[in-house]
Steps between C-alpha positions, in 0.01 A plus 500: 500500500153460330656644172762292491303193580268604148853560303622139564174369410473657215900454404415117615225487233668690261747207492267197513285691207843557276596134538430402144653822377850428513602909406255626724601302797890558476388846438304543873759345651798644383284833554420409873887326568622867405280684730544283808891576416408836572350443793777320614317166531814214480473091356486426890171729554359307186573141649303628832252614302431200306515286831169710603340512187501104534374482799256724450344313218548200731219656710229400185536157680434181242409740229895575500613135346875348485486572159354866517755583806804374236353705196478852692903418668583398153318866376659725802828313405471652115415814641780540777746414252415723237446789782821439687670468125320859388547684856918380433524627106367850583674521785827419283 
């Protein structure tokens, strides 16, 4: 569980690090959108997930504003949608 723990973190900082790279960040997550395809991982597994990952950024307590909770739902949001859109065109 450990390694997978250090492979979202580092997929997780991959994305907020690519942010102003518009190529590179479609790139990561059309790469990652394919692979959790493979792994079977389904749009309702990613809507769970990005429940938790909220709350767990939640836990930071004030540190976590209004406005920084609605910029990270309005990131996962970009990134579900172009995962769930990738994972569907290579499974066509």
């Amino acid at each position: 569980m450990e390694r997978q723990h250090l492979k979202l973190m580092d997929m997780i900082a991959a994305i907020v690090g690519a942010l102003d790279e518009r190529e590179l960040f479609q790139s990561i997550i059309r790469h990652t959108g394919r692979q959790h395809a493979d792994f079977g991982v389904s749009p309702h597994h990613f809507d769970a997930f990005g429940d938790a990952l909220i709350w767990c950024l939640e836990k930071f307590g004030p540190a976590f504003t209004p406005e920084l909770r609605e910029a990270w739902i309005t990131l996962y949001d970009a990134v579900w949608t172009q995962m769930v859109h990738s994972a569907k065109h290579d499974a066509a």
